[in-house]
C-alpha positions as CSV (number, residue, x, y, z in Angstrom):
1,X,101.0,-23.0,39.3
2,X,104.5,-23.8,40.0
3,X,106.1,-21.7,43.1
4,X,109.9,-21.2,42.1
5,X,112.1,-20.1,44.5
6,X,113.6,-16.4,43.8
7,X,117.1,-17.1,44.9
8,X,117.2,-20.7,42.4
9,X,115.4,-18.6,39.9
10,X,118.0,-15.7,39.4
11,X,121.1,-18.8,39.6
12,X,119.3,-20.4,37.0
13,X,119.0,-17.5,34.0
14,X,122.0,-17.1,31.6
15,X,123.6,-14.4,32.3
16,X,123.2,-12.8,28.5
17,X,119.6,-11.8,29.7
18,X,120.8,-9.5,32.3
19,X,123.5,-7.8,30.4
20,X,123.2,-4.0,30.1
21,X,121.7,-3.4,33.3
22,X,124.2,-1.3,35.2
23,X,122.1,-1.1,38.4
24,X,122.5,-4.8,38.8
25,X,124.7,-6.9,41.1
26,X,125.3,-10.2,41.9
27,X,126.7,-13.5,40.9
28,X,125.0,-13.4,37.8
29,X,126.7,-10.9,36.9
30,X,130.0,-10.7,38.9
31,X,129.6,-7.7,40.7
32,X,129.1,-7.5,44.7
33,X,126.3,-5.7,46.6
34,X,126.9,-2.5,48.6
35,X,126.3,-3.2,52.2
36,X,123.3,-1.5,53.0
37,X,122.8,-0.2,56.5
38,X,119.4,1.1,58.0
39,X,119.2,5.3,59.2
40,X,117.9,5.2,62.4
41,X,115.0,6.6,63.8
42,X,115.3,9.6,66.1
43,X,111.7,10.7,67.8
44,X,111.9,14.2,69.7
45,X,109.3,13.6,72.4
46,X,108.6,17.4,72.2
47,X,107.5,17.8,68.3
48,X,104.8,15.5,67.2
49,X,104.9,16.7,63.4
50,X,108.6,16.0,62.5
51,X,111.3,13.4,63.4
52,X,114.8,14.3,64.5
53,X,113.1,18.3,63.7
54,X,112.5,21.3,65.7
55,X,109.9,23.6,65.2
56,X,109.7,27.3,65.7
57,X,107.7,27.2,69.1
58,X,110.2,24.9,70.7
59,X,112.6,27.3,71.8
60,X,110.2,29.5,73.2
61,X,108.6,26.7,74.9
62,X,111.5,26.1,77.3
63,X,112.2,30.0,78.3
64,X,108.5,30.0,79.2
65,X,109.4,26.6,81.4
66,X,111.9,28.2,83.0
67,X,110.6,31.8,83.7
68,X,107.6,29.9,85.3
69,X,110.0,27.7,87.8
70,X,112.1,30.7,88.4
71,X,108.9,32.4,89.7
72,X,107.9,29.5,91.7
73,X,111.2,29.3,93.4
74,X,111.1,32.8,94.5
75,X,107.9,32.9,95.8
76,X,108.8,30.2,97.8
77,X,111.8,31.4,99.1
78,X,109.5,34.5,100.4
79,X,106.9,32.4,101.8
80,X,110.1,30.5,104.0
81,X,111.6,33.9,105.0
82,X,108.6,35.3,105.6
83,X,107.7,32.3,108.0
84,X,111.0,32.7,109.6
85,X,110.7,36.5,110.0
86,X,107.3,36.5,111.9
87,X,108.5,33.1,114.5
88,X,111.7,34.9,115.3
89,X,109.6,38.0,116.0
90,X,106.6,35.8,118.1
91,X,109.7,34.8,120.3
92,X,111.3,38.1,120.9
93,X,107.8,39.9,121.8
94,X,107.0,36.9,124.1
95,X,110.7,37.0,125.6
96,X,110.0,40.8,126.5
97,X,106.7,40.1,127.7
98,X,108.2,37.3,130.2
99,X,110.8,40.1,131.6
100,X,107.6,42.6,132.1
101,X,107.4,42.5,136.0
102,X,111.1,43.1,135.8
103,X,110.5,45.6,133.4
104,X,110.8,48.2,136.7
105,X,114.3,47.2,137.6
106,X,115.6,46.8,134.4
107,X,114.5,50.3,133.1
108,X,115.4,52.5,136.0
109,X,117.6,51.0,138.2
110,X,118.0,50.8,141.5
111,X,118.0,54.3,142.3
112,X,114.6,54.7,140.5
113,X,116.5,57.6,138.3
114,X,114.7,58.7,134.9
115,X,115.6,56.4,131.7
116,X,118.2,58.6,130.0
117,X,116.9,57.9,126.7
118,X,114.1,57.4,124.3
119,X,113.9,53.5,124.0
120,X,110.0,52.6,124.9
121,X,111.2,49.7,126.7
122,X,112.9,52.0,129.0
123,X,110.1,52.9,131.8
124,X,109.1,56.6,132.1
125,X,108.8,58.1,135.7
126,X,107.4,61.3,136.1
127,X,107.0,63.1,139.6
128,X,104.8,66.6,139.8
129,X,107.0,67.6,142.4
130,X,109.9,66.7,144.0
131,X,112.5,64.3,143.1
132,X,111.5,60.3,142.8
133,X,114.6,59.5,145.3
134,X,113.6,55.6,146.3
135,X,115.4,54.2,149.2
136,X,114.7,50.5,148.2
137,X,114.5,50.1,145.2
138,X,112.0,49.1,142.3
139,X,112.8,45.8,143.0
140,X,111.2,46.3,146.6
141,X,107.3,47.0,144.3
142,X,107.4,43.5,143.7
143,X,108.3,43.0,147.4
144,X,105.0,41.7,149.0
145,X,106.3,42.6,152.4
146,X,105.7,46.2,151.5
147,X,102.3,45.3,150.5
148,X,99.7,47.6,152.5
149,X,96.3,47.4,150.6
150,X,94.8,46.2,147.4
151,X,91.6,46.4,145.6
152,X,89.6,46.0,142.1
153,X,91.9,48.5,140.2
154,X,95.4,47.0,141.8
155,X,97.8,46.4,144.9
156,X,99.4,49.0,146.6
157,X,102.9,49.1,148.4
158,X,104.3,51.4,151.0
159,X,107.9,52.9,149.5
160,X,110.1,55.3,151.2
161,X,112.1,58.3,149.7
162,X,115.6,59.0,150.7
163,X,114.1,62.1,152.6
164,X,112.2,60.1,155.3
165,X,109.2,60.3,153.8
166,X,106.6,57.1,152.9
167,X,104.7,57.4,149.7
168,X,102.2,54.5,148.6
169,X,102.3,52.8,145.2
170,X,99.2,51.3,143.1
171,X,100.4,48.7,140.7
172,X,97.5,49.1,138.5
173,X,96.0,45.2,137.5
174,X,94.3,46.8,134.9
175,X,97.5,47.3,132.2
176,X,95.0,45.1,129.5
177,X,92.2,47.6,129.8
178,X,94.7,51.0,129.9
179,X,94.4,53.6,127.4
180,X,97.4,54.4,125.0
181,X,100.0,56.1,126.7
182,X,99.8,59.8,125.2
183,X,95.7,59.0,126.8
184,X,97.2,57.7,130.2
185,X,99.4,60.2,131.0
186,X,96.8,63.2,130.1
187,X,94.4,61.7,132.8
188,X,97.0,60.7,135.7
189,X,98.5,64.5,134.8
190,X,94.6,66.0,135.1
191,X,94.3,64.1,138.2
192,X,98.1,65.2,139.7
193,X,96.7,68.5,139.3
194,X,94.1,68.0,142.1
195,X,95.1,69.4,145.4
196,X,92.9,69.1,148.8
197,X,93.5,68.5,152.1
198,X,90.3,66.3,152.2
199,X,91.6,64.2,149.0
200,X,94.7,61.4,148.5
201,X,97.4,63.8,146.9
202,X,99.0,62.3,143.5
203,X,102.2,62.8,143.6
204,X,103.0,61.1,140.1
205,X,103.4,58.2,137.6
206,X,105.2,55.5,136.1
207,X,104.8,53.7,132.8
208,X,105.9,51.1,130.6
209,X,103.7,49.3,128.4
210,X,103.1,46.4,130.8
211,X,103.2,47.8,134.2
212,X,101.7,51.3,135.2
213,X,102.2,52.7,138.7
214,X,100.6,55.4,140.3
215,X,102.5,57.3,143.2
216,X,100.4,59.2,145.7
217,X,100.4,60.6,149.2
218,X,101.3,58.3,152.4
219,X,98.1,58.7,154.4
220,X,99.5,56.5,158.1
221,X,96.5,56.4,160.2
222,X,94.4,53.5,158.0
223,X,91.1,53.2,156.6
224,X,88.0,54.8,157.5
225,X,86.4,50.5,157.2
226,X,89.1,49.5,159.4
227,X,88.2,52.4,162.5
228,X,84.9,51.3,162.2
229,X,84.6,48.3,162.1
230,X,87.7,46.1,163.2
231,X,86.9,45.5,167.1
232,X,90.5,46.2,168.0
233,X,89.9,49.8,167.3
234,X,88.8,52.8,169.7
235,X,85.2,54.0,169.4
236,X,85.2,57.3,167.4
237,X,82.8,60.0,169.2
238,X,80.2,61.8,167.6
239,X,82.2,64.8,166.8
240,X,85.2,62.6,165.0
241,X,82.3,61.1,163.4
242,X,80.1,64.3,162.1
243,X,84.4,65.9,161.0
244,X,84.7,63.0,159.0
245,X,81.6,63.4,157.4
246,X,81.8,66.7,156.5
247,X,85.3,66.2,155.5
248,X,84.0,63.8,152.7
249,X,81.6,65.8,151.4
250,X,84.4,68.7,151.3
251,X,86.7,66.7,149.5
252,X,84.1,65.3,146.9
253,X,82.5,69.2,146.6
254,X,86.2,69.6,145.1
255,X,86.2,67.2,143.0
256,X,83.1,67.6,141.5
257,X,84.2,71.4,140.6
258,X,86.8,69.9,138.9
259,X,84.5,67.7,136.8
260,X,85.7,64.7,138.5
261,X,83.3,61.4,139.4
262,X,85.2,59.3,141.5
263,X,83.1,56.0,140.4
264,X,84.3,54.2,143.8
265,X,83.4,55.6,146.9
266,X,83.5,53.6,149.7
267,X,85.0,52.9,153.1
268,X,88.4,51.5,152.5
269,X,88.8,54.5,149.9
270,X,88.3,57.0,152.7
271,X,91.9,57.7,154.8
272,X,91.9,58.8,158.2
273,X,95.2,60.9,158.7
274,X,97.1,61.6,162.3
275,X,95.2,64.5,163.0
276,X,91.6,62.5,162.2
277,X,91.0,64.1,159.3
278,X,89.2,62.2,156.1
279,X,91.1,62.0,152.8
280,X,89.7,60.5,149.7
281,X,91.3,58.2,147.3
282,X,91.1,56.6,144.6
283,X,89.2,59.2,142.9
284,X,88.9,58.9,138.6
285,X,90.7,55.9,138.0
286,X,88.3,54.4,135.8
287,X,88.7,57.6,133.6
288,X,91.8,55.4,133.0
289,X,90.0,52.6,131.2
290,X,88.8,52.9,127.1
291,X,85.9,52.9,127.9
292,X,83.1,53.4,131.3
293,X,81.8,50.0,130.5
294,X,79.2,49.1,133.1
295,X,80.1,45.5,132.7
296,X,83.9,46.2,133.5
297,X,83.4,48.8,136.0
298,X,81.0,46.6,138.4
299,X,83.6,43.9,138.2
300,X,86.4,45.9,139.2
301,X,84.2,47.3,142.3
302,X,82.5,44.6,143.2
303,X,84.0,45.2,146.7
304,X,81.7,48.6,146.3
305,X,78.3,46.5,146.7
306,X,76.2,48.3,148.7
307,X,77.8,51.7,147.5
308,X,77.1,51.6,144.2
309,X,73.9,53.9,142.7
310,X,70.9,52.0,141.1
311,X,71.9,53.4,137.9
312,X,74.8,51.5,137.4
313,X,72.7,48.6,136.4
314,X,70.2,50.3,134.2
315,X,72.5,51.0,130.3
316,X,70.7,54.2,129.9
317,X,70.9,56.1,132.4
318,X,73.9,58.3,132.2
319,X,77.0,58.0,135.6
320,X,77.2,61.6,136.5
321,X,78.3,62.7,140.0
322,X,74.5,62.2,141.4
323,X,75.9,58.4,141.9
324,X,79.2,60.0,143.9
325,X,76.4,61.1,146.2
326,X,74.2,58.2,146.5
327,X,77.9,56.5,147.9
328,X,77.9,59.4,150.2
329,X,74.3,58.8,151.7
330,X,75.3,55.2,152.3
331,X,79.1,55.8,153.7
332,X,77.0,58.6,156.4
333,X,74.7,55.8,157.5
334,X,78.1,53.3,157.8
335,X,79.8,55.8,159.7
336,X,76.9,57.0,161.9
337,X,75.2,53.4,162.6
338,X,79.0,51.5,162.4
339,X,77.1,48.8,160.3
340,X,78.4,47.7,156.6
341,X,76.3,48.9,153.9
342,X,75.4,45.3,153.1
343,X,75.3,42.2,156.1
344,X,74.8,38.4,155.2
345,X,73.1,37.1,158.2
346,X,72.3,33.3,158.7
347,X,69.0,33.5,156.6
348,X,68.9,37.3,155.7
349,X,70.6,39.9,154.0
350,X,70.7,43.5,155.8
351,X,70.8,46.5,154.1
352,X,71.3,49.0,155.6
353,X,69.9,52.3,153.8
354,X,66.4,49.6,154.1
355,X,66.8,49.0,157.8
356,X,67.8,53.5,158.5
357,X,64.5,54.2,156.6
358,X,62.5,51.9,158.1
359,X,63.4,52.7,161.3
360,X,63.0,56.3,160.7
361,X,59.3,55.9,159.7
362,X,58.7,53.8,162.7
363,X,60.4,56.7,164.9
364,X,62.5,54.6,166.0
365,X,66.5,55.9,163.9
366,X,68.0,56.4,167.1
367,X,68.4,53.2,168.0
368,X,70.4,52.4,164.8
369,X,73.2,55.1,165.7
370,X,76.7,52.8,166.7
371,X,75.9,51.6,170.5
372,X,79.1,51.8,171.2
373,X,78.1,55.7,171.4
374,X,76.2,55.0,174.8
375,X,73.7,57.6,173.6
376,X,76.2,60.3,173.8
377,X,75.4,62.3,171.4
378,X,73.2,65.3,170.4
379,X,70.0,64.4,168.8
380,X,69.7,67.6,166.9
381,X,72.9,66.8,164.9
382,X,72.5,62.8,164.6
383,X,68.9,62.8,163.2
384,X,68.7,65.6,160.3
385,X,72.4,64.0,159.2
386,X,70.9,61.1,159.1
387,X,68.5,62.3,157.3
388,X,70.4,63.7,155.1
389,X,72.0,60.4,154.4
390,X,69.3,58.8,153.5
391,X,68.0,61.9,150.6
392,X,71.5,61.3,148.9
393,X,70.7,57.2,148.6
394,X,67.7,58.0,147.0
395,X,66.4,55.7,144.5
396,X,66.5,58.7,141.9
397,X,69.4,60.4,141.2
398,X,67.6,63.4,140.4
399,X,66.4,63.6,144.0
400,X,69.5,63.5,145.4
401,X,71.4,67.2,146.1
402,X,74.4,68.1,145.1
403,X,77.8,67.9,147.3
404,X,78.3,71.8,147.2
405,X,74.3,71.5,148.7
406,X,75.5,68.6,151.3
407,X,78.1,71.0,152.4
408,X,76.2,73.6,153.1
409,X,73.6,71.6,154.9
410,X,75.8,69.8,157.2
411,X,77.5,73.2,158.1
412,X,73.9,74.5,159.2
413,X,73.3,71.0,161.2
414,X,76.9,71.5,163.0
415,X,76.1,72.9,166.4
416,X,77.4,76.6,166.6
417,X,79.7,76.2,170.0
418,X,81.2,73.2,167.9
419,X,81.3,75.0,164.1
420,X,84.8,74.9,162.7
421,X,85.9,77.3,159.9
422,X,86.4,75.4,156.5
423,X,89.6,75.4,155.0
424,X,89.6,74.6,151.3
């Protein structure tokens, strides 16, 4: 076979073999070729069945696209302010909560006058009689000079009123565990409602979210603890001892009529005014609290060891005012013996309703009466009170009288040349 080659093929043939043929071009022929140029190719990346096309779905695609980012844009722009919202807020509640113990000064001044509007960060004083007219100041509560006392449920400071006249302040260190307000304010109210001259008067209130105070009664002449057992102090006799108990069981006969357990009897809770008589304090505080948890009770009175009733250990036995009384049968024995209610020796531990009983059934109590009595005293009055003592620290509440009973029985023990008339 012979392989021509196509251009020297078509030069070669005469050019009367091509005539006719319109469609042809060429130097065969004379006639020139149209340039031809190539269409180019257009591929639309979002159509895979057409080139350079659209379909009908290819609009609608792109609002979808875009209705879909628009969403995502605002939700994150809601997530961002929403971040920013609750930081700025985190650092205005903390700022407030670093001014709370100047929370005092800042929202009543420095006459200690009323906040004259509604705004709860103002403070709200409230005085059941009287007018709160503060020589020093509120800044002078934070003042630890004026600091005369503290115990489980907070400190307390002496303040005095334009008038002359002292009044003491707790600074309750309990503001995590306080009820609401509405809750606070009903109790502290019932309890300003109290009035006996054998209790701690309260005279009113302040709050603020962080920092509550509680205003009572000035009593000057210290603690019952402190006449009994700091060695600096005079000897009380038997009869300032026997007034003193009877006083106490006067002034918690009162409060239990008024369906008040005081929860923290002891020693440092009993005031000794100018004129020797007893005056109670501290009465229904833990009312205060959500809730009468044992568990947050005994570690707010742990200074009470000795005082406290059995029951407060045991979750199901009910506090009623029986465990008011077993504090009373052990503050009798303090004040009659002058011993604590509980004494660490070297290798022992003392306590002292154990050592009074024992002693009684081995006839032998009067030689746990104070010594620094000299044995002057009458034996008629110091054995049956002591006595007495130690049926209201029985093991059993249910043993133990009532305080309208105590009453009663100490004013039959009370010699009659020595009676005194009660005053309630």
């Amino acid at each position: 076979m012979v392989n021509y080659h196509l251009g020297v093929f078509f030069n070669t043939i005469p050019t009367s073999s091509v005539l006719g043929n319109p469609s042809l071009c060429g130097s065969v022929v004379n006639r020139s070729c149209p340039a031809v140029h190539p269409k180019p190719i257009v591929l639309n990346p979002n159509s895979s069945d057409s080139i350079g096309g659209s379909s009908p779905n290819h609009h609608r695609k792109k609002i979808v696209l875009s209705i879909s980012a628009i969403i995502a844009i605002g939700a994150a722009a809601f997530i961002v302010i929403g971040v920013v919202a609750i930081t700025v807020l985190n650092i205005h509640v903390r700022s407030s909560m670093s001014r709370a113990p100047a929370a005092l000064t800042l929202s009543v001044g420095e006459d200690f006058s009323c906040s004259p509007n509604n705004d709860p960060n103002y403070g709200k004083l409230v005085m059941f009689s009287g007018d709160a007219d503060f020589v020093a100041g509120a800044h002078a509560l934070l003042n630890k000079d004026c600091e005369i006392g503290r115990g489980g449920f907070g400190v307390v400071y002496r303040t005095i009123l334009r008038d002359g006249r002292s009044v003491a302040i707790k600074k309750l260190t309990v503001s995590s565990l306080i009820k609401s307000q509405d809750e606070f304010e009903r109790e502290v109210k019932r309890l300003g409602k109290i009035r006996h001259h054998n209790l701690v008067a309260l005279e009113g209130y302040y709050w603020t979210p962080p920092l509550q105070l509680l205003i009572y009664e000035f009593v000057s002449n210290d603690s019952l603890y402190k006449h009994l057992h700091e060695p600096d102090r005079s000897c009380p006799s038997w009869r300032q001892r026997f007034n003193i108990i009877l006083g106490m069981a006067k002034g918690l006969a009162y409060l239990h009529r008024m369906n008040v357990i005081h929860y923290n009897l002891k020693s440092t809770n009993v005031l000794i005014d100018c004129s020797g008589e007893p005056k109670v304090g501290d009465f229904g505080l833990a009312r205060l609290l959500p809730t009468l948890d044992r568990c947050v009770l005994s570690s707010k009175i742990q200074s009470a060891l000795g005082y406290m009733a059995p029951e407060f250990a045991c979750k199901t036995v009910k506090i009623t005012e029986k465990s008011d009384v077993y504090g009373f049968g052990v503050l009798v024995l303090e004040v009659i013996t002058g011993k604590k209610p509980v004494e660490y020796m070297e290798d022992d531990v003392v306590v002292l309703c154990e050592m009074v009983r024992e002693a009684l059934e081995d006839g032998k109590v009067e030689e746990c009466v104070d010594g620094r009595l000299r044995s002057n005293f009458p034996t008629e009055e110091v054995i049956p009170v002591i006595k007495l003592g130690l049926i209201c620290a029985s093991q059993v509440p249910s043993n133990r009288p009532d305080m309208e009973e105590v009453v009663n029985i100490l004013e039959l023990i009370q010699c009659p040349s020595e009676g005194q008339e009660e005053v309630e």
